[in-house]
C-alpha positions as CSV (number, residue, x, y, z in Angstrom):
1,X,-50.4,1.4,13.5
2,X,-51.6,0.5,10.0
3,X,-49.5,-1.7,7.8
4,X,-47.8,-2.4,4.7
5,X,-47.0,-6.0,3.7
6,X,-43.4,-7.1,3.4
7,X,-43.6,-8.7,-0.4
8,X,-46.6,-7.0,-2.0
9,X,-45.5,-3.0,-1.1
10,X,-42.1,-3.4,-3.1
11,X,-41.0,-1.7,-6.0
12,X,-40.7,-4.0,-9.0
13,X,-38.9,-4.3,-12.2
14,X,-41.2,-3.1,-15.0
15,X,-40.5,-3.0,-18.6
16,X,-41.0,0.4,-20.3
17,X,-44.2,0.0,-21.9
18,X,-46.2,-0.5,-18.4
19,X,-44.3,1.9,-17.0
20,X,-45.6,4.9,-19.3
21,X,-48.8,3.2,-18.8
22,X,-48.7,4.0,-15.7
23,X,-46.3,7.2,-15.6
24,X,-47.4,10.4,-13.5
25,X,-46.1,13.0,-11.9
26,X,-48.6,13.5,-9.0
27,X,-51.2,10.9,-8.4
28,X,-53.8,9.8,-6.1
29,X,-55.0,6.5,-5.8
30,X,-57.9,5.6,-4.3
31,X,-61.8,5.3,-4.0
32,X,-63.6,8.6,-4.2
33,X,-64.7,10.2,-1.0
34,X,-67.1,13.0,-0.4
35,X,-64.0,15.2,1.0
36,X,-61.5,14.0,-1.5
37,X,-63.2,15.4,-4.8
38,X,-62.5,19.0,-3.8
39,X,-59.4,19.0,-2.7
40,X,-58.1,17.4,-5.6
41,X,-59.9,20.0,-7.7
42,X,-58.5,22.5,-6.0
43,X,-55.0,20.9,-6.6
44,X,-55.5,20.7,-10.4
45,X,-56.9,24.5,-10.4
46,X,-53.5,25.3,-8.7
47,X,-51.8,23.8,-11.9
48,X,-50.5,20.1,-10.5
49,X,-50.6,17.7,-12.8
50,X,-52.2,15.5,-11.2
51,X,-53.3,11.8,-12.3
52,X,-56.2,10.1,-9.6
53,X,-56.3,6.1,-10.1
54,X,-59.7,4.6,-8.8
55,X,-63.1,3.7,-8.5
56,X,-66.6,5.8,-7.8
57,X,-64.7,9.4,-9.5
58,X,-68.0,9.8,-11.4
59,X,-69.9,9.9,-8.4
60,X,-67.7,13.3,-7.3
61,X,-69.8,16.8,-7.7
62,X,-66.5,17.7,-9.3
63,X,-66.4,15.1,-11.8
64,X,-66.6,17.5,-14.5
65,X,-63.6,19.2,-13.7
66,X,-61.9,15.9,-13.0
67,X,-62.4,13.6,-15.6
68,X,-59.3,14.4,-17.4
69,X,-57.5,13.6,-14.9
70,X,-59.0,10.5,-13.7
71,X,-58.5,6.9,-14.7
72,X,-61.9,5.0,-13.8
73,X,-62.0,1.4,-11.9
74,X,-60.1,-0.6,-9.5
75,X,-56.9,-1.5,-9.6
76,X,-55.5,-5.2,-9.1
77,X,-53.2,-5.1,-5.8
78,X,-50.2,-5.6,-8.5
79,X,-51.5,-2.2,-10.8
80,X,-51.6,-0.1,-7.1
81,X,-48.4,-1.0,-6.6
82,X,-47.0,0.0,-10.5
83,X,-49.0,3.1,-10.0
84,X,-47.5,4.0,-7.0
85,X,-44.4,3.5,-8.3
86,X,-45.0,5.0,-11.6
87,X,-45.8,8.0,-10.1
88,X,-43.1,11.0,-8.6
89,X,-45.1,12.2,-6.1
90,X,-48.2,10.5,-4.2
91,X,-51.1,12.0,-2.3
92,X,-52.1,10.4,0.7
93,X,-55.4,11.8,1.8
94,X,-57.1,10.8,4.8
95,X,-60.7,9.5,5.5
96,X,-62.5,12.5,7.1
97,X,-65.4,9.9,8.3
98,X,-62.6,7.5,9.9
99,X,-60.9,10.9,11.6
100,X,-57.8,9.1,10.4
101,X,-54.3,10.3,11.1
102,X,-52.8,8.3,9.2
103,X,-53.7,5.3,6.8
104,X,-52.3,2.5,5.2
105,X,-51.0,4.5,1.8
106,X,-48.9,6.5,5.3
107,X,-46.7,3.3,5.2
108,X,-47.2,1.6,1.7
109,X,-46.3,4.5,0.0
110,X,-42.5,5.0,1.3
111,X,-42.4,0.9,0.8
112,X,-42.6,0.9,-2.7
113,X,-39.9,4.2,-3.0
114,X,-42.3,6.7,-3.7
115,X,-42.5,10.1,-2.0
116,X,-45.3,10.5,0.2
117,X,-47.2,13.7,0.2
118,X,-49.8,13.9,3.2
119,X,-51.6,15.9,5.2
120,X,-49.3,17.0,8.2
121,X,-50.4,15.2,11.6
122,X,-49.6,14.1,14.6
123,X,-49.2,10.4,13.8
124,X,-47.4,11.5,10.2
125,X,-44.9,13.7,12.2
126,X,-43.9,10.8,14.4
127,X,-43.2,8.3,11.6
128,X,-41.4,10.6,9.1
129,X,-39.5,13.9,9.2
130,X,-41.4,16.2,7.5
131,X,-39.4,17.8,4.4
132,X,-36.6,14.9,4.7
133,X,-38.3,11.2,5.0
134,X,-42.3,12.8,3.8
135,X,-44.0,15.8,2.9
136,X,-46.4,17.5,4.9
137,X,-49.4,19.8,4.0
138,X,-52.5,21.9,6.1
139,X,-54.3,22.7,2.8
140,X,-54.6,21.8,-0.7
141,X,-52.9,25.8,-1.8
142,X,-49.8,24.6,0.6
143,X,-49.8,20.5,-0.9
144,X,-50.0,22.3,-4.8
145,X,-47.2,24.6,-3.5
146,X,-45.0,21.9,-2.0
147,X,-45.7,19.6,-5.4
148,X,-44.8,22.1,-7.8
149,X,-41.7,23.1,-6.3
150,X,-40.9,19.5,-6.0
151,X,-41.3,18.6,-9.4
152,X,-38.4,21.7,-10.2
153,X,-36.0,19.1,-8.5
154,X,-36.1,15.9,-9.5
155,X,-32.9,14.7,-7.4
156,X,-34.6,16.3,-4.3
157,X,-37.4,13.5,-4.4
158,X,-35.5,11.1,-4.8
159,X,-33.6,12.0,-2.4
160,X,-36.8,12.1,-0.1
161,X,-38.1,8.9,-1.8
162,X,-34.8,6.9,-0.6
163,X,-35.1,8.6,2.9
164,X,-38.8,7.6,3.2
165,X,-38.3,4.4,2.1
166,X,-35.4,3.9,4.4
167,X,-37.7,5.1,7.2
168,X,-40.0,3.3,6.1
169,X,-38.5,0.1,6.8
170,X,-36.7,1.2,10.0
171,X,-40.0,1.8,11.4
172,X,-41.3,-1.4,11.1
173,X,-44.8,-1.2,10.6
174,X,-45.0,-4.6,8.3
175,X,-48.0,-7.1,8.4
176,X,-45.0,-9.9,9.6
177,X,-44.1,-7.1,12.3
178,X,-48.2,-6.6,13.4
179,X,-49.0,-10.5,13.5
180,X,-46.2,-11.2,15.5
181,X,-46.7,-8.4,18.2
182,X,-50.2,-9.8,18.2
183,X,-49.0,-13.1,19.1
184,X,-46.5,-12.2,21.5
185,X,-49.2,-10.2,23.2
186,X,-51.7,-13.4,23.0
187,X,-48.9,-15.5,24.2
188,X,-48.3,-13.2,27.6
189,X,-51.7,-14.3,28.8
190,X,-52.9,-11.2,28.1
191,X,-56.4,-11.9,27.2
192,X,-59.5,-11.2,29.9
């Protein structure tokens, strides 16, 4: 399983001004991919208002359509985390060329008490319940439906935020947690 890292995927204390800077209602963050530009699109044309944090967005086809929505370059590993935060709902999207089923945004996400919104698989299933702990989606018509009834109820996500976050931490899936599994498992003689 992918994981988040015990200090850096925390929410932190931000004063006002940096967090309008960041402020969104829907966001993804990320690097474009060939997939992603698209389904994002197709989000926005839905009517979510939708903010994408990253690099390479002028490379998308869809750039045109995008561009108002996007805020160019990387971000610092501190500014992902503000964004994250910042934001009431966050798109996790997969990589398509990986055949992912679930990444590391499937973990940091919920860490930093923000309300993940992923595509529904087998891997997200089994480390969230879907409606409660994460929200799942087929299709970029049923994510824009599921966001824009979200956004109606404000106490619902946070309500899923705190459950996801809870989950989130139950589950384990920490960089402290991975290293020592891998050491335990090195340590059991193991190795070939």
């Amino acid at each position: 399983m992918f994981a988040a890292d015990e200090i850096a995927h925390v929410p932190r204390t931000l004063p006002a001004a940096e967090r309008a800077h960041f402020a969104s209602q829907v966001s993804f963050v990320g690097t474009w991919m060939p997939e992603r530009g698209s389904f994002l699109r197709d989000l926005i044309d839905r009517g979510v208002p939708l903010t994408i944090f990253g690099p390479r967005w002028h490379k998308a086809p869809e750039f045109s359509a995008l561009k108002g929505h996007v805020r160019l370059g990387t971000l610092s590993s501190e500014d992902y985390v503000k964004a994250v935060q910042c934001t009431s709902i966050a798109i996790g999207l997969l990589s398509k060329g990986n055949e992912d089923l679930h990444t590391t945004r499937s973990v940091e996400i919920p860490s930093i008490g923000t309300l993940l919104c992923a595509e529904r698989t087998s891997e997200h299933l089994a480390m969230y319940r879907e409606d409660e702990e994460a929200i799942f989606w087929e299709n970029a018509e049923e994510c824009a439906n599921k966001c824009l009834d979200l956004l109606k109820d404000p106490i619902r996500i946070a309500k899923i935020s705190r459950a996801g976050q809870a989950r989130a931490l139950l589950n384990r899936y920490f960089n402290e947690n991975l290293v020592s599994s891998v050491l335990r498992y090195l340590g059991e003689d193991n190795l070939l």
